[in-house]
C-alpha positions in Angstrom: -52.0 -29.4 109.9 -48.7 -31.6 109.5 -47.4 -33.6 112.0 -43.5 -33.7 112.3 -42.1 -36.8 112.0 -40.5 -36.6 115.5 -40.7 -34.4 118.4 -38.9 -34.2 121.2 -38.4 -31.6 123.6 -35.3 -29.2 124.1 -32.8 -31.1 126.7 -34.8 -34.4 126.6 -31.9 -36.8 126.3 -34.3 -39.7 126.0 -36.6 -38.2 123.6 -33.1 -37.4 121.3 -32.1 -40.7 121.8 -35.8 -42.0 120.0 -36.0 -39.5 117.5 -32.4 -40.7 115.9 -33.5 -44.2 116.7 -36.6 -43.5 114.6 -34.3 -41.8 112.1 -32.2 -44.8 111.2 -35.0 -46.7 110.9 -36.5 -44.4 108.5 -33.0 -44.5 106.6 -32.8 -48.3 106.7 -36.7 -48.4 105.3 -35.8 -46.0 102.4 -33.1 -48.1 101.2 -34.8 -51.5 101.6 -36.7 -51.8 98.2 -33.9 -51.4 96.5 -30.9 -53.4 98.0 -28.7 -54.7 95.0 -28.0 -52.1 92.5 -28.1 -53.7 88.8 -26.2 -53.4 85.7 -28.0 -51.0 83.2 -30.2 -53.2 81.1 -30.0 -51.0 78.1 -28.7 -47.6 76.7 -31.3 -46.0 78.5 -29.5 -46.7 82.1 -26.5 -46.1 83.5 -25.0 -46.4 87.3 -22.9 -44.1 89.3 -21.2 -43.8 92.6 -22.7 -41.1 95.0 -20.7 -39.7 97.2 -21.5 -36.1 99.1 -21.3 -34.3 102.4 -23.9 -32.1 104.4 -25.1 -30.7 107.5 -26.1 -34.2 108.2 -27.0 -37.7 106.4 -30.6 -36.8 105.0 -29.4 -33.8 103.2 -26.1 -35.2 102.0 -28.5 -38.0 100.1 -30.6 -35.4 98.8 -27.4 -33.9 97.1 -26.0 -36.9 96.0 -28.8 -38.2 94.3 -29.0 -35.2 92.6 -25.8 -35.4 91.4 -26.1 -39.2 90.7 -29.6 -38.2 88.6 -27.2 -35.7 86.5 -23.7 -37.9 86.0 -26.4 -40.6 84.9 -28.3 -38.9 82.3 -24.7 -37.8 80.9 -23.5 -40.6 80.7 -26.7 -42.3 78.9 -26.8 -39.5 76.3 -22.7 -39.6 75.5 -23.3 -43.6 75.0 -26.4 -43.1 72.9 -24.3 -39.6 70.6 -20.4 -39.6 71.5 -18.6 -37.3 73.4 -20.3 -34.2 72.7 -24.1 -34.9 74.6 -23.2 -34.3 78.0 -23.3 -30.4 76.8 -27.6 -31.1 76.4 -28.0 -32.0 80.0 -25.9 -29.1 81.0 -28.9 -26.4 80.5 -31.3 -29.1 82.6 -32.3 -28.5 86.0 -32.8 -30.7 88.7 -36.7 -31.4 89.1 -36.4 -31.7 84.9 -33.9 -34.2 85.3 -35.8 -36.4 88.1 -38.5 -36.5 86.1 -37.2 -38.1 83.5 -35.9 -41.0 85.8 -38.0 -44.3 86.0 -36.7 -46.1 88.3 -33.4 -46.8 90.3 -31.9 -49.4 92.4 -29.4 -48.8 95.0 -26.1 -51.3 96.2 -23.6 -50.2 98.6 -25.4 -47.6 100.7 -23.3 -45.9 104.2 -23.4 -43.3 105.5 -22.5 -41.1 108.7 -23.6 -38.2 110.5 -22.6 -35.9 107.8 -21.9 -37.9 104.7 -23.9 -40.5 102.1 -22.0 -42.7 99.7 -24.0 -45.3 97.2 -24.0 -47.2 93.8 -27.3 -46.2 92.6 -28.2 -47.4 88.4 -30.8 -44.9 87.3 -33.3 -46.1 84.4 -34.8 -42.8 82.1 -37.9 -42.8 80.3 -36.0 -43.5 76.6 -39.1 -40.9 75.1 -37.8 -38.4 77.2 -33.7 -38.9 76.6 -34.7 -38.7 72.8 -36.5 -35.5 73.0 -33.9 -34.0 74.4 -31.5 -35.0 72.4 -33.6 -33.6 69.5 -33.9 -30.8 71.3 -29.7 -30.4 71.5 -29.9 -31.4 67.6 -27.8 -35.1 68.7 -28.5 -37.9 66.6 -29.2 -41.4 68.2 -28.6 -44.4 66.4 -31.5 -47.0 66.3 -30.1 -50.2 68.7 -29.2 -52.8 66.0 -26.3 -53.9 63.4 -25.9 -50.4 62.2 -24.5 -49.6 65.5 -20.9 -51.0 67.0 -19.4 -50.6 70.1 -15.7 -50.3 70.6 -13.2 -51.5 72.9 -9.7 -50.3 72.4 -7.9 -52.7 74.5 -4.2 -51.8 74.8 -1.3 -54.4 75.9 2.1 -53.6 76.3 4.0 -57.2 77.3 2.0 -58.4 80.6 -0.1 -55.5 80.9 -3.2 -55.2 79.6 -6.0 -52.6 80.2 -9.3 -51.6 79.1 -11.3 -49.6 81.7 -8.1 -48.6 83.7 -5.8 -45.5 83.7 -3.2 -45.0 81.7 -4.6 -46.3 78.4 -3.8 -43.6 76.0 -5.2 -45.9 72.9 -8.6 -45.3 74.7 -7.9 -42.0 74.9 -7.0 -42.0 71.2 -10.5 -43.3 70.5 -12.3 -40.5 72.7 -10.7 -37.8 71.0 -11.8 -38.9 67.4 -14.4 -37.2 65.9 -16.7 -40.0 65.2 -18.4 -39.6 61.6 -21.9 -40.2 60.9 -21.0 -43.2 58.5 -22.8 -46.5 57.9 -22.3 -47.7 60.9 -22.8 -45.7 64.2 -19.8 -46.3 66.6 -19.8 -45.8 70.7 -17.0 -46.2 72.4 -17.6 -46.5 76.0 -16.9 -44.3 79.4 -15.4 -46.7 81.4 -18.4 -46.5 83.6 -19.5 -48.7 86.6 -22.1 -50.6 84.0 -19.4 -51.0 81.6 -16.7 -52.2 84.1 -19.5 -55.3 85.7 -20.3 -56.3 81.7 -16.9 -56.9 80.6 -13.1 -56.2 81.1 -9.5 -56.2 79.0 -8.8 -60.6 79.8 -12.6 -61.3 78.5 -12.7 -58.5 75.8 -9.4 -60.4 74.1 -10.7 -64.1 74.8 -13.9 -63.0 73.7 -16.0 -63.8 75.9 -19.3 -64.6 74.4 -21.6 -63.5 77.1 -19.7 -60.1 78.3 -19.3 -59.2 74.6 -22.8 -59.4 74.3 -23.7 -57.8 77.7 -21.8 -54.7 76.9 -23.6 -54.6 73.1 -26.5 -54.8 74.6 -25.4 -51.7 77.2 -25.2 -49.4 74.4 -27.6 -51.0 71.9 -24.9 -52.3 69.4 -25.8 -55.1 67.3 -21.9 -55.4 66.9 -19.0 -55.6 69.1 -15.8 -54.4 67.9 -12.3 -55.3 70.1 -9.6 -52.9 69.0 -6.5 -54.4 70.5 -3.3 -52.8 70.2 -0.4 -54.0 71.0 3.1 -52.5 71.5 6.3 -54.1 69.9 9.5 -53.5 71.7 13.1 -53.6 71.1 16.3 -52.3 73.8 15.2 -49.4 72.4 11.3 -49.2 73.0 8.1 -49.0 71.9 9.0 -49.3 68.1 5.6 -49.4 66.9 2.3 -51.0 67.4 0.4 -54.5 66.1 -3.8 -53.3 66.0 -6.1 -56.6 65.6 -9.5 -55.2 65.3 -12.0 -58.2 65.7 -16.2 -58.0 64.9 -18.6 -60.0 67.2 -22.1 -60.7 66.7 -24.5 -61.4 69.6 -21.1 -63.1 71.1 -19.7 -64.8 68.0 -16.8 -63.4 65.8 -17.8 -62.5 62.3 -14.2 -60.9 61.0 -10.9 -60.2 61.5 -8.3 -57.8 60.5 -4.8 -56.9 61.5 -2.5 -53.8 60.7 0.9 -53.0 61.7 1.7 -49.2 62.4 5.3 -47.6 63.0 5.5 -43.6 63.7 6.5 -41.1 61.0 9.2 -38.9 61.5 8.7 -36.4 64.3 4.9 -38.1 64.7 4.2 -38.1 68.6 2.5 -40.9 70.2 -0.3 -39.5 70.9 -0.8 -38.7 66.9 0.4 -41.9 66.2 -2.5 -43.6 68.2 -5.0 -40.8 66.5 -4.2 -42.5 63.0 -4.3 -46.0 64.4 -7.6 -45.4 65.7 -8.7 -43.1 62.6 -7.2 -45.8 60.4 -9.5 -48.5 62.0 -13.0 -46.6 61.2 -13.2 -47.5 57.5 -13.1 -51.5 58.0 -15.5 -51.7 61.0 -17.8 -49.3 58.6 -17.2 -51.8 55.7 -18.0 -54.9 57.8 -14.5 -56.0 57.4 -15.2 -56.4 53.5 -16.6 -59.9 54.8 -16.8 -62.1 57.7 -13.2 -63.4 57.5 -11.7 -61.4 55.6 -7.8 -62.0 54.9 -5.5 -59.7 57.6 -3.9 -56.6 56.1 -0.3 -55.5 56.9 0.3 -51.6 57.1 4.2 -52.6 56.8 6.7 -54.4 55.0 8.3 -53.2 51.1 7.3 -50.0 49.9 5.4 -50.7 46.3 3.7 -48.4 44.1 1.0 -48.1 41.1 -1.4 -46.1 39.4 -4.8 -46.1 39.1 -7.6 -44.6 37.7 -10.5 -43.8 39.9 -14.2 -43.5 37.2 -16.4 -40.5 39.1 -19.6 -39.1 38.8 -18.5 -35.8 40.1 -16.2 -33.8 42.5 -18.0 -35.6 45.5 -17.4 -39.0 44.7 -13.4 -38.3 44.9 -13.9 -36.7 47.9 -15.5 -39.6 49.4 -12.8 -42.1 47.9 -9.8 -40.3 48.6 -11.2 -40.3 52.7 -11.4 -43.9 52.1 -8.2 -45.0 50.9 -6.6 -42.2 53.3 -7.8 -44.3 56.5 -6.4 -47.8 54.9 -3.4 -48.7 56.7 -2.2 -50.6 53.6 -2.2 -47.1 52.0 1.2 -45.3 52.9 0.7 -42.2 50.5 -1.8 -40.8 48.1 -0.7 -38.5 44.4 -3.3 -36.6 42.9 -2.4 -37.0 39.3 -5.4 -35.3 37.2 -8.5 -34.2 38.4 -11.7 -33.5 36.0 -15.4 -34.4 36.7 -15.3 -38.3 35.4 -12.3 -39.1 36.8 -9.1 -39.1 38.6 -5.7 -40.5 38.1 -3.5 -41.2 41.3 -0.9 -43.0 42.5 -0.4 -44.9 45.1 2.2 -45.9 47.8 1.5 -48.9 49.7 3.2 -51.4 51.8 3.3 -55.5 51.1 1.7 -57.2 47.9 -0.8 -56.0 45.4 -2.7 -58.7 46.9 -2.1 -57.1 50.5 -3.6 -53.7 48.5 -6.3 -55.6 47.1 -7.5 -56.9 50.8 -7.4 -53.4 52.3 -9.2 -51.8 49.9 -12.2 -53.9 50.1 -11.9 -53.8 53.7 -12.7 -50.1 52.7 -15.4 -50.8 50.5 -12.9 -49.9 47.4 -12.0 -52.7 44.9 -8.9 -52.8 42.5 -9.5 -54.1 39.1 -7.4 -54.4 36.1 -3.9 -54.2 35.7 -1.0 -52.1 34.6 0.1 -49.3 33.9 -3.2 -48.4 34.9 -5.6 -49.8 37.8 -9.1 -49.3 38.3 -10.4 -48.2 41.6 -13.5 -47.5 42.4 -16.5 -48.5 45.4 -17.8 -52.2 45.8 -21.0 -52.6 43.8 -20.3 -49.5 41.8 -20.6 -50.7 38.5 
């Protein structure tokens, strides 16, 4: 038979008085091990802030730690798939979710009679996280160079926010629809790791060590920062300057800038969709090359055609998505169509030269001359 932990009869004020003594100490004793909570050392962690309210302090832990165990696990599996993989943990219960925690370490504990508040950074068995994401039928990207993390940084004359609320060219980046490309993009939560790794004044000065901390977060071999930055006249926001930039384990590897004014009756929430959108084909491409010369989505209107050599009806599929997300690329004519090929022309803003840079920042290249240009993928022939 099992011994309570305290006993102490009804209306004995000093044996009340030891049992909550004795219950402190307990409290104090669970929380020793583990009295610095820890950035997440890998895509397989994340940390969260408990907070809850019960009866009394032991069973408002209980409940936030459960909720902690879940927030976690979401938050690991939308970092490791996008968006979409917080609906896998939704069908988990709670002993199935503990179980597939390893370890955690706590930072900030208090509490009162009724309430428990803590940082706690949960570690899950990375065997476990990928079954169920099989299970869910989510794709995670191996950690390496095939995989980029994001930081749309936004800036509008002193201010300048990455993490914090508003930052609607964040939000621009959460909405997309991320394809499964060549390389695998994340584009983080905003989360208590994320905020300790890195933040908007070290993404932009590029900070070797935080840009590498938060690659290694989400197991990214790359770091991408997205900055946008608003141009103003007495009128406003008139547009927007994006300077996407590619780091390495810390060191910058490529470069690319694009201007971006909205269309007629274009919102600006839509007009941050496209700037984001717009910015997927060079960080797939690599930038064309470490280096690569900066493109301008603005200046004189110029046009050509070009003949684009297929294999099939696919391959124009595939080329027209990429010269539709160039920001060099102001319009796209579908002049003939057959099986080998198709004739197009297109409108574009700045030099031939500007053209030329874009479209390898695409993975396209532009050969010949007129009346008739080439276009077709790098490599191809």
């Amino acid at each position: 038979m099992r011994s309570p932990l305290f006993h102490a009869p009804f209306g004995d004020r000093a044996g009340w008085c030891l049992a909550a003594a004795a219950l402190l100490f307990l409290l104090a004793f669970l929380r020793a091990p583990a009295a610095l909570a820890q950035a997440p050392s890998g895509p397989y962690s994340a940390t969260v802030a408990l907070d809850a309210t019960a009866k009394n302090a032991v069973e408002a832990r209980q409940k936030a730690r459960r909720d902690g165990e879940r927030r976690a696990l979401e938050e690991v599996v939308e970092g490791l798939s996008g968006p979409s993989g917080a609906t896998a943990v939704s069908s988990l219960g709670d002993s199935a979710i503990g179980a597939m925690v390893v370890s955690y370490s706590v930072a900030d504990e208090r509490m009162s009679s009724d309430r428990y508040r803590a940082l706690y950074t949960y570690h899950f068995d990375p065997n476990a996280v990928r079954r169920l994401m099989a299970s869910a039928g989510l794709v995670a990207a191996s950690p390496g160079s095939a995989t980029a993390v994001v930081l749309p940084v936004y800036r509008d004359g002193a201010r300048l926010v990455l993490w914090s609320d508003p930052n609607r060219w964040r939000d621009a980046w959460s909405r997309l629809s991320l394809p499964a490309g060549p390389v695998s993009l994340r584009v983080p939560l905003g989360g208590i790791g994320d905020l300790a790794a890195i933040d908007a004044e070290k993404a932009i000065a590029g900070d070797p060590d935080a840009l590498s901390a938060i690659a290694q977060q989400k197991g990214a071999g790359v770091a991408i920062v997205a900055l946008a930055t608003a141009e103003r006249s007495d009128q406003g926001v008139e547009g927007f300057e994006v300077s996407l930039k590619r780091y390495r384990e810390g060191t910058l590897s490529g470069s690319l800038e694009a201007n971006f004014k909205p269309e007629p009756g274009e919102s600006a929430s839509d007009l941050m969709s496209r700037m984001a959108q717009a910015s997927i084909q060079p960080i797939e491409s690599g930038f064309g090359s470490a280096g690569a010369t900066p493109v301008s989505a603005e200046g004189p209107a110029s046009s050509l055609a070009a003949v684009v050599p297929l294999r099939g009806l696919r391959d124009w599929v595939a080329v027209r998505a990429r010269l539709e997300g160039l920001p060099a690329v102001r319009g796209l004519e579908l002049l003939s169509l057959s099986r080998h090929r198709a004739e197009i022309k297109i409108r574009f803003a700045g030099s031939e030269e500007a053209l030329r840079a874009s479209l390898a920042a695409g993975g396209l290249t532009l050969a010949g001359g007129g009346p008739l240009w080439r276009i077709e993928p790098a490599g191809a022939r």
